[in-house]
N, C-alpha and C positions, 0 to 999 in steps of 0.2 A: 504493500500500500504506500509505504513511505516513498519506494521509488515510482511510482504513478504520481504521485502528489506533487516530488520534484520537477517532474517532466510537465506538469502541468502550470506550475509557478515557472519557469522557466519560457515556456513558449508565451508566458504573457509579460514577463518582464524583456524578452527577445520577441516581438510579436514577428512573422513572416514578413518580408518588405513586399510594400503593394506594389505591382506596376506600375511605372508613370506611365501618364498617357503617350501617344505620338503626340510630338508636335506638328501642326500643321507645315507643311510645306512652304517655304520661302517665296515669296515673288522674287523671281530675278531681277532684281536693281542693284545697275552699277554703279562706281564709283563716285559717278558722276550723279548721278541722284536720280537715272533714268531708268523705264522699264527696259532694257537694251532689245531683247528680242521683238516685243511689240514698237520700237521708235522704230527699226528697220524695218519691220514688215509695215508698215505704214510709209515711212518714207518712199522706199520701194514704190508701193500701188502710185504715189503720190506723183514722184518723176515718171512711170510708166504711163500715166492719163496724161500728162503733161507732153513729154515724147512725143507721143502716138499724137496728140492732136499740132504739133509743130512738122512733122511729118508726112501727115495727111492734108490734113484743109486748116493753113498756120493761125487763120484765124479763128479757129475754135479755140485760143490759146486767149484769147480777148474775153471768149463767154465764160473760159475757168477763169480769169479774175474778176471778171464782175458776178461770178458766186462765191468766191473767197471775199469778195471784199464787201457783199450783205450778209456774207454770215459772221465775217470779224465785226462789222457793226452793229451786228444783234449782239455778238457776246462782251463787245464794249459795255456799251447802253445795258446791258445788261446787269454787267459785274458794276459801274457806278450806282445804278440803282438800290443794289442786295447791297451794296458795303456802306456808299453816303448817302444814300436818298437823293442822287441827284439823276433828274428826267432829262434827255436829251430830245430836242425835237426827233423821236425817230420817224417818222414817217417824212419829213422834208429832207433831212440826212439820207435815207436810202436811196428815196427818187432821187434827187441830186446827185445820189455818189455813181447812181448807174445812168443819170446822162456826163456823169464824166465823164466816164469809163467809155463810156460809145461815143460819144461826140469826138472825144479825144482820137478815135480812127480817121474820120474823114479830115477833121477840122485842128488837129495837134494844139499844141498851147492853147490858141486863143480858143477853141473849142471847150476845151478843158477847165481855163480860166473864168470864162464867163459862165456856165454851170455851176463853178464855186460860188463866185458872187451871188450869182440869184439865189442859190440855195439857203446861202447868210443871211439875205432879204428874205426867204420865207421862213425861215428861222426866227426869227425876230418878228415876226407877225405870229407863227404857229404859237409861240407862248403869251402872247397878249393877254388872252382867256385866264389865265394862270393868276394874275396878279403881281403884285411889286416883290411878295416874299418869294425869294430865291429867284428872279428874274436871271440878275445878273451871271448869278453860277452857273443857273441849267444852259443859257445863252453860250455863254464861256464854252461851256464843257459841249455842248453842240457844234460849236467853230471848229474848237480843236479835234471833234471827230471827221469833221466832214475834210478838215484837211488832211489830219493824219495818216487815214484809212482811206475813202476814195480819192482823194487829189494826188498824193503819193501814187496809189496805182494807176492814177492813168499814164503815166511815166513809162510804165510797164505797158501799156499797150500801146503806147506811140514806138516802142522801139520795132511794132510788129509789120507796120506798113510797106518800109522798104523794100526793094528786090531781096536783100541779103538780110531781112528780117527775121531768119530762122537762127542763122549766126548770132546777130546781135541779141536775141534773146538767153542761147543757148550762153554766151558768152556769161552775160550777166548772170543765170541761174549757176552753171557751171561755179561763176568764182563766188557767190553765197557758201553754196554747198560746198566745198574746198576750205573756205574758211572757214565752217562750223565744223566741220570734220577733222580739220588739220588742229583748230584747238583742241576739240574732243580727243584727241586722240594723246597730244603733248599735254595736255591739261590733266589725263587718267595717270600717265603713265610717270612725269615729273613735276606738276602742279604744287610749287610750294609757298611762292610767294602772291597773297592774292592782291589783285589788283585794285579792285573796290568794294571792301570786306564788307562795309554798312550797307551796299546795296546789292551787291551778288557775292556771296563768299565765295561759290565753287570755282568762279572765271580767277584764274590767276595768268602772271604775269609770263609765265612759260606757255602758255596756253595761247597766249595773243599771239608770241613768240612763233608756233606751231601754224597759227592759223596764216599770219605773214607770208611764210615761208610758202604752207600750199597755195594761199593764194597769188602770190606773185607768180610762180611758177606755170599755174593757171589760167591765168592773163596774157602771158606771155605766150603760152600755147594756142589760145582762145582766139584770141587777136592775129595772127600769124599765120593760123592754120584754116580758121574758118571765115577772118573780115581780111582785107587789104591792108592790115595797121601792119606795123613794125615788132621787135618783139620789145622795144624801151616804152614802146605806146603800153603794150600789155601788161609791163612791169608798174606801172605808175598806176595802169586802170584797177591792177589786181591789189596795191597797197591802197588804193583810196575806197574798193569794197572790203577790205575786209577791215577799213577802220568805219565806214559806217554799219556795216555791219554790226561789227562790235557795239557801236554808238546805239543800235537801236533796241541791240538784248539791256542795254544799261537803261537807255529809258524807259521799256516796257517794264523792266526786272522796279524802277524807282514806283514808276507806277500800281505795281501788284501792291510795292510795299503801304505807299501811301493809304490806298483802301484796304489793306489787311486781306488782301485773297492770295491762295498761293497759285491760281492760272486764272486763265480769264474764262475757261471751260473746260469739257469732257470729252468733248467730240472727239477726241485722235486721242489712241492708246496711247502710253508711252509719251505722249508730247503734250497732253494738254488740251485746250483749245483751240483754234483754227490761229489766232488772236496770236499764240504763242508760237508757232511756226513764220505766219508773216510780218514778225516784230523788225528780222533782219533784212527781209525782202523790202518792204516797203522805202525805207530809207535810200536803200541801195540802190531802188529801180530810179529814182533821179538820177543820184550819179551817176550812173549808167549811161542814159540816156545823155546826160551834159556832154559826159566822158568819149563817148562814141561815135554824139554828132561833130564833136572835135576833132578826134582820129581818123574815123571813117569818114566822111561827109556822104551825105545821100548823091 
């Protein structure tokens, strides 16, 4: 009996160890703070729709940005709403951003330009209704959409008119994607000193470093092999994308911080919002276009 009674006090001063559970399985997220396998399979589909319609009929290259550029303006207007309560004329901001975006083909600048204005003019009447409180802000914060998002891209669809308008697009997208990937890539692998820690800590200064390098080399190639430029043309076009570039993830990134969201949406695995992908495009497609009708002349 004694030795029963032992084995009994024992196995409850030792109780059996329970299994822990499994843990659930990781998302793969890199270094970099992304979904890796979902940001390339998105990217991927993303340049393939883009490709395919610059290689068929280059103007269908014009109808994907005037639907990038009213779905980045719903998730603007959107994400200012949810974080400050501030209303954008959206409906005068969209119609306006999509006669820029088309005017901009036939009619280039002044097409483009004059859409803006009018849009600021209906902007400025669509909130009338509203009253004096928050006039000023929703107004504000309306300009800076309707310029940010569609007047930046009609940029992007003046460079598609030309004869060699496949070039000049492929050139500009080319050296985007080269400089995000050339940082991403210096940035995972020796990213130690960051560049502007209060407003994106992951971007450091090796990483700019990375992004330079692909993109100059990119430019150089771009320009030389697909437009008439030089390869010193390509070397200045690909360091002035990939500092705006740069410039645009810093002010998108200042902006999330200001309203406290960490993307402007969901829409794209891996990457975010629409909003979040064309932070560095937008910028760039002016320079681009500046850059271009410099080098190349039509």
């Amino acid at each position: 009996m004694s030795q029963v009674s032992e084995e009994r006090e024992d196995r409850v001063e030792n109780p059996e160890p329970v299994p822990a559970e499994k843990p659930e399985p990781a998302k793969k997220v890199s270094r970099a703070g992304r979904n890796l396998p979902a940001a390339i399979g998105v990217g991927l589909l993303l340049g393939a729709a883009i490709v395919t319609s610059l290689l068929t009929v280059r103007f269908l290259f014009i109808g994907i940005i005037a639907i990038a550029i009213a779905v980045g303006t719903i998730e603007l207007a959107g994400a200012l709403k949810r974080a400050a309560g501030i209303r954008i004329a959206l409906v005068p901001v969209l119609v306006g951003g999509q006669a820029m975006i088309w005017l901009a083909w036939p009619y280039g600048r002044e097409g483009a330009l004059t859409a803006f204005v009018l849009t600021v003019l209906v902007c400025l009447l669509w909130r009338l209704p509203g009253g004096a409180d928050g006039y000023l802000r929703d107004i504000s914060a309306s300009v800076f959409a309707a310029a940010y998002i569609p007047l930046f891209g009609a940029f992007a669809a003046m460079l598609v008119p030309p004869e060699d308008g496949v070039g000049r697009v492929l050139a500009f997208m080319i050296g985007v994607v080269a400089s995000d990937t050339g940082g991403y890539i210096a940035g995972v692998l020796g990213g130690k000193h960051p560049m502007a820690p209060t407003i994106s800590p992951k971007k450091t200064w090796e990483g700019f470093a990375g992004s330079l390098v692909a993109g100059v080399v990119a430019g150089a190639l771009t320009l030389s092999l697909l437009l008439d430029g030089h390869a010193w043309q390509g070397v200045l076009f690909g360091a002035a994308i990939v500092c705006t570039a740069t410039l645009g993830d810093l002010v998108e990134s200042l902006i999330k911080r200001d309203l406290g969201v960490k993307d402007m949406g969901n829409m794209l695995p891996g990457h975010g919002g629409l909003m979040d992908r064309l932070d560095s495009l937008l910028p760039s497609a002016v320079v681009s276009w500046l850059l271009l009708s410099a080098f190349v002349p039509v």
